[in-house]
C-alpha positions as CSV (number, residue, x, y, z in Angstrom):
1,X,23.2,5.3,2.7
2,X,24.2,1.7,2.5
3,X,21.6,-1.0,2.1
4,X,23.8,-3.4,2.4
5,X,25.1,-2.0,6.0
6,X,21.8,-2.1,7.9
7,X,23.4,-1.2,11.0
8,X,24.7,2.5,9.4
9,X,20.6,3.3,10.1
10,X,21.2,2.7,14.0
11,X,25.1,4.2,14.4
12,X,25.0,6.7,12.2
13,X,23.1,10.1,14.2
14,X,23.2,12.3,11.1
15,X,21.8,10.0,8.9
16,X,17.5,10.7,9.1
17,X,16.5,7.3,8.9
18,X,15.7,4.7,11.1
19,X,14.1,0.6,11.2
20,X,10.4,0.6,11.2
21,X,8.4,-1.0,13.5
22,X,7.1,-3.3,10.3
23,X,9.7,-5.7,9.3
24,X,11.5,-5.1,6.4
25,X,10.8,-0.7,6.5
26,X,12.7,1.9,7.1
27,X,11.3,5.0,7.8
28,X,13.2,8.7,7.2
29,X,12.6,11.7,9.2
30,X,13.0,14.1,6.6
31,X,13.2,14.4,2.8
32,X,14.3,12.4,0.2
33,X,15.8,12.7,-3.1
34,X,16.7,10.4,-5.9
35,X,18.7,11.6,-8.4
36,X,18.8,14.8,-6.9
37,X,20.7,16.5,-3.8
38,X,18.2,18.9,-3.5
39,X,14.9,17.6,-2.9
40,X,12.0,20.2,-2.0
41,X,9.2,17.9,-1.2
42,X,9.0,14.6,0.8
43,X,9.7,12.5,-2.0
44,X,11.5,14.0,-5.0
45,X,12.1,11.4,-7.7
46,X,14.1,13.2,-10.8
47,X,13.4,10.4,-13.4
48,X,11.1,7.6,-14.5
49,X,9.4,5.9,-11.6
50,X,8.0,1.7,-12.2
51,X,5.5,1.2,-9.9
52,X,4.9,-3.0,-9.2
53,X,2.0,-2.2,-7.1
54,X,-1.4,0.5,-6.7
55,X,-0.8,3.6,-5.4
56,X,-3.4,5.2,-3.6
57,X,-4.7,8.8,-3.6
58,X,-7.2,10.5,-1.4
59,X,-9.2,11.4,-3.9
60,X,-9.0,7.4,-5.1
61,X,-12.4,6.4,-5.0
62,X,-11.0,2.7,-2.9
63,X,-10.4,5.2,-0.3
64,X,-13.7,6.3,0.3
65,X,-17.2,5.2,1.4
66,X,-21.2,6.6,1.1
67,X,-20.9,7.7,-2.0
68,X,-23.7,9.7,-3.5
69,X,-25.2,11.9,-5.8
70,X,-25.6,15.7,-5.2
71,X,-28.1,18.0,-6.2
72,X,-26.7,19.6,-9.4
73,X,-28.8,22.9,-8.7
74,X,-27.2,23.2,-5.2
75,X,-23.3,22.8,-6.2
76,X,-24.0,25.1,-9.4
77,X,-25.8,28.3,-7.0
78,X,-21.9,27.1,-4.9
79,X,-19.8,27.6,-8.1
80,X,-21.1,30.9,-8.7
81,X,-20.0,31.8,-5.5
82,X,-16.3,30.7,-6.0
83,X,-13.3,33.0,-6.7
84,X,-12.1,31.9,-10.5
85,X,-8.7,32.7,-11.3
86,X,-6.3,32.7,-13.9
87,X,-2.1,32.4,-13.2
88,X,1.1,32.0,-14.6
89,X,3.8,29.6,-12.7
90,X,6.9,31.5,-11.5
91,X,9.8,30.9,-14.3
92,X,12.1,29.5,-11.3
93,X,9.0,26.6,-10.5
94,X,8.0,26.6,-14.5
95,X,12.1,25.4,-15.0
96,X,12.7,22.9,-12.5
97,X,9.2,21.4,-13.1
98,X,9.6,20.7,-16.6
99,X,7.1,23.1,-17.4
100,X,7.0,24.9,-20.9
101,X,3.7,26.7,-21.1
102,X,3.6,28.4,-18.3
């Protein structure tokens, strides 16, 4: 796309992306890629990425509220019930992923 052509986002019906409802967003309906023609995920970023801002996780403690201890005996008596398991990535994921020990 062209930012510099902010109409392409309303003329253009195969393009996925559209204005927001916020000023100054766009929003796409689909994935997207940069530095790659291929992305598998949402957001596929091949490459650094600067961030000027936060970037917030669910697990990101700012996200969450009543926070609180736990009884340590409890949660332990739950771990023993849990299924523990060892794996090896696929060599296709392993590759594209950067991965070397897989």
């Amino acid at each position: 796309f062209q930012a510099s052509n902010p109409g392409q986002f309303e003329n253009d019906s195969d393009v996925p992306w559209q204005r927001g409802h916020v000023p100054e967003t766009i929003v796409c309906h689909g994935r997207v890629g940069i530095n790659t023609d291929a992305p598998d995920e949402a957001l596929v970023v091949c490459g650094n990425a600067k961030v000027m801002g936060r970037v917030m996780h669910p697990s990101d403690s700012r996200a969450k509220q009543n926070i609180r201890e736990v009884d340590t005996n409890e949660q332990l008596r739950r771990i023993t019930q849990m299924r523990l398991v060892e794996y090896d990535y696929k060599p296709e994921f392993a590759s594209v992923m950067g991965i070397k020990d897989t």
